[in-house]
N, C-alpha and C positions, 0 to 999 in steps of 0.2 A: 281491410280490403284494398285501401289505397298502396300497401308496397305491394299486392300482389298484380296492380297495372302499370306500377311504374320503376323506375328503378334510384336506387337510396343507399345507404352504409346500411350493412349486414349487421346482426344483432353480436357478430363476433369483433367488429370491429366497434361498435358500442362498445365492448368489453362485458355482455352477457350472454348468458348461457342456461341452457333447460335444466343442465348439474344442478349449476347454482339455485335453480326457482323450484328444485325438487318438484316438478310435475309428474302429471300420471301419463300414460301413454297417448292418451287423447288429445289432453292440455299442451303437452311437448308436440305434437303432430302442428297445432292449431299453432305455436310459437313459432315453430321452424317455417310454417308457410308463413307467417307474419312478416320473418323474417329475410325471408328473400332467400331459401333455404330449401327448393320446393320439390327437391328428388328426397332430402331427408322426411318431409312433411310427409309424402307419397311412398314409404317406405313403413313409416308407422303406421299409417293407414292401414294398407296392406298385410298387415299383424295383427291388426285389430278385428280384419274383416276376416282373417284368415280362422280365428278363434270361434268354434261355435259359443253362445251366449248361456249362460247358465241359468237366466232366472231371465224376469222382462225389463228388467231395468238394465240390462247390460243389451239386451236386445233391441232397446230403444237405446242405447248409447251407441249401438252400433247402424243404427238406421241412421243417426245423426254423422257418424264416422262416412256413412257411404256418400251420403249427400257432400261433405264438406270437401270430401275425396275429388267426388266428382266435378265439383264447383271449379277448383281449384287446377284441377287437371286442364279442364277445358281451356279457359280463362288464359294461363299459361303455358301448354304443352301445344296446344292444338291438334292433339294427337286421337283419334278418334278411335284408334285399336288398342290404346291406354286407359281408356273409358272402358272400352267391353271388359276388357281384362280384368278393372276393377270390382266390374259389371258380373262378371266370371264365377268370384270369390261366392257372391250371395244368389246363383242364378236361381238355385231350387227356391230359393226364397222361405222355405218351411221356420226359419228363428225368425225372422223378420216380423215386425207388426203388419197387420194385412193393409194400412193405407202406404207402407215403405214397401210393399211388393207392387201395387200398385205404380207407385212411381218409378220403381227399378225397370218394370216392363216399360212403361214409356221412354225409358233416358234409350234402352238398347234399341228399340226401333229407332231413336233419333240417330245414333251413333251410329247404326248399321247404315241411315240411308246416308249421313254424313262421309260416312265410307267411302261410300258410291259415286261420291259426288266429285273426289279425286282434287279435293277445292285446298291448298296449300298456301295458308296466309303469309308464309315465308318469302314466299314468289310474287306476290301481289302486288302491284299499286296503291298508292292512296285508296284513286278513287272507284278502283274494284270493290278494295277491302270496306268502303262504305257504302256501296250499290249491294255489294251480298248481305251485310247486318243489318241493312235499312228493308230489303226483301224478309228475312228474318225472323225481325220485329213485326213487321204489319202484316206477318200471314199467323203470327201466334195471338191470340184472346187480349194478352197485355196492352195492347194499342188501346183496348177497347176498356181496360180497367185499370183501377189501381190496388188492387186486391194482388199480394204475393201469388203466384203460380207453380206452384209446384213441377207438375206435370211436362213441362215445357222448358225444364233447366238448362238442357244442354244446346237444345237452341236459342235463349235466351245468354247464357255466360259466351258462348260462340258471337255472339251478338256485340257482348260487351267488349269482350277481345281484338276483334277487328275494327271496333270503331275508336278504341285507344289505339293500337297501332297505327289507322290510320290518319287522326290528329298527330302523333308522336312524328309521323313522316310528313304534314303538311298541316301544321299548327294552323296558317293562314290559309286555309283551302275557303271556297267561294262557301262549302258545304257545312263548313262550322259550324253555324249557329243549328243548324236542324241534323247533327250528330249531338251534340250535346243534351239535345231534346231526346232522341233517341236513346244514348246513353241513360238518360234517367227514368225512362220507359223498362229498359232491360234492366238496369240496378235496383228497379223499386221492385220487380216481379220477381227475379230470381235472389228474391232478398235470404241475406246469409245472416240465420241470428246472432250468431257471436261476432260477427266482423260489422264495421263502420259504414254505414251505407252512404254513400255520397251523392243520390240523387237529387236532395235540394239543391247542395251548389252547383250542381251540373243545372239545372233551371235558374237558379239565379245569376248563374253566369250569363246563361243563355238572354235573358231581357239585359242584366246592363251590356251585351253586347250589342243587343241589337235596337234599343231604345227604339220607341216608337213605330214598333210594323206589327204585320201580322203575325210573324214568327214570335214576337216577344208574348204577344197576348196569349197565343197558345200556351207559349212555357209558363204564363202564370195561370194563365186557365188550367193550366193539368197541376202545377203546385197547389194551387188552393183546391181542389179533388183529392190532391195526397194529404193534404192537411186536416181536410174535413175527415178524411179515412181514419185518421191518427188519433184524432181527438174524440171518436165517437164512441162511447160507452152503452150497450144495452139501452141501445135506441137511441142515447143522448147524445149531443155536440155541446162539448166545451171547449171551443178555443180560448187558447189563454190571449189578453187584451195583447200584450208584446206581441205576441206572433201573426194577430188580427192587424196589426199598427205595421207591420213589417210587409205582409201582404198587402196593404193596400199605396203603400210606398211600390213598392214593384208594380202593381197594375199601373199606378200614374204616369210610373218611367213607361211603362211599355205600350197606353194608349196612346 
């Protein structure tokens, strides 16, 4: 998740390649957007999505293909007619599992009113590009949980898009510290199973930045909610002692 916000040596300049890792179509998609590679990644996709599904395990491969499509799109293209498009391939939704139709219908109303909105992160400011992601985030449920959100992805990855961008344009903005809180609002919700989620560090950043205020106690107040979320088993809460020991090191910084 992390090369697909920020920018780094391509996996060709590493000196690998999807040849060499003999992957399948999916795997190779999931590499190339790893890799900073993200019209190749959105191109297998697109082949993937294009295929009807033969049985349900290619049907739920490909509900996963749409999603990761989409994540991915957003996050980096900003293009909201490359959404539907994608959106396009599976509209009847008939192979799909019915909770992947479900969420298909939801990304295109987002997409479509995204449309509408005529909003071009390209063009933006700083502190637009965090006044629109910060509206965003606290008009979708995720403010209010730490439970992934399906439903809500493409206004959520739009979320995360704009609020790197607009760190990336003013590292030291006044606003930092409650983008990074932000960021890790949209990162935990529109969580991508196979990619690296980086919302603790964005909350742990966020307190030793700001040591001692209310901002900091927030960001550990919502860490330790994603934690208790993490560690809870059919009913139970096992925090492990290190991670309990780590948390309360951050709350001291941040009261």
């Amino acid at each position: 998740a992390c090369h697909t916000r920020s920018t780094g040596p391509s996996a060709a300049e590493l000196g690998v390649t999807a040849e060499r890792l003999e992957l399948t179509l999916a795997e190779r998609a999931s590499f190339f957007a790893a890799a900073h590679q993200v019209d190749a990644a959105l191109e297998l996709w697109h082949v993937q999505l294009a295929k009807p599904p033969q049985n349900l395990l290619e049907a739920y491969d490909q509900a996963l293909a749409l999603r990761a499509a989409v994540g991915v799109a957003v996050r980096t293209k900003d293009d909201p007619q490359l959404v539907l498009t994608l959106l396009e391939r599976v509209k009847n939704g008939a192979n799909l599992p019915p909770y992947a139709r479900l969420q298909a219908a939801a990304w295109v109303k987002q997409a479509t009113a995204w449309k509408g909105e005529r909003f071009s992160a390209a063009s933006q400011p700083a502190g637009a590009l965090f006044a629109r992601a910060k509206a965003l985030v606290e008009a979708s449920p995720a403010s209010r949980s730490v439970a992934p959100d399906d439903e809500h992805l493409v206004e959520l990855q739009r979320a995360a898009g704009y609020l790197n961008r607009a760190l990336a344009l003013e590292p030291a903005a006044k606003w930092r510290g409650e983008a990074l809180y932000l960021l890790a609002v949209a990162s935990v919700a529109a969580l991508d199973p196979e990619l690296w989620q980086l919302d603790e560090l964005y909350l742990e950043a966020c307190v030793h930045e700001n040591a001692h205020s209310r901002l900091a106690v927030r960001c550990v107040d919502r860490l330790a909610d994603q934690t208790l979320y993490r560690h809870t088993f059919a009913g139970v809460a096992n925090v492990p002692v290190e991670v309990g020991s780590r948390l309360g090191n951050l709350r001291a910084l941040a009261q």
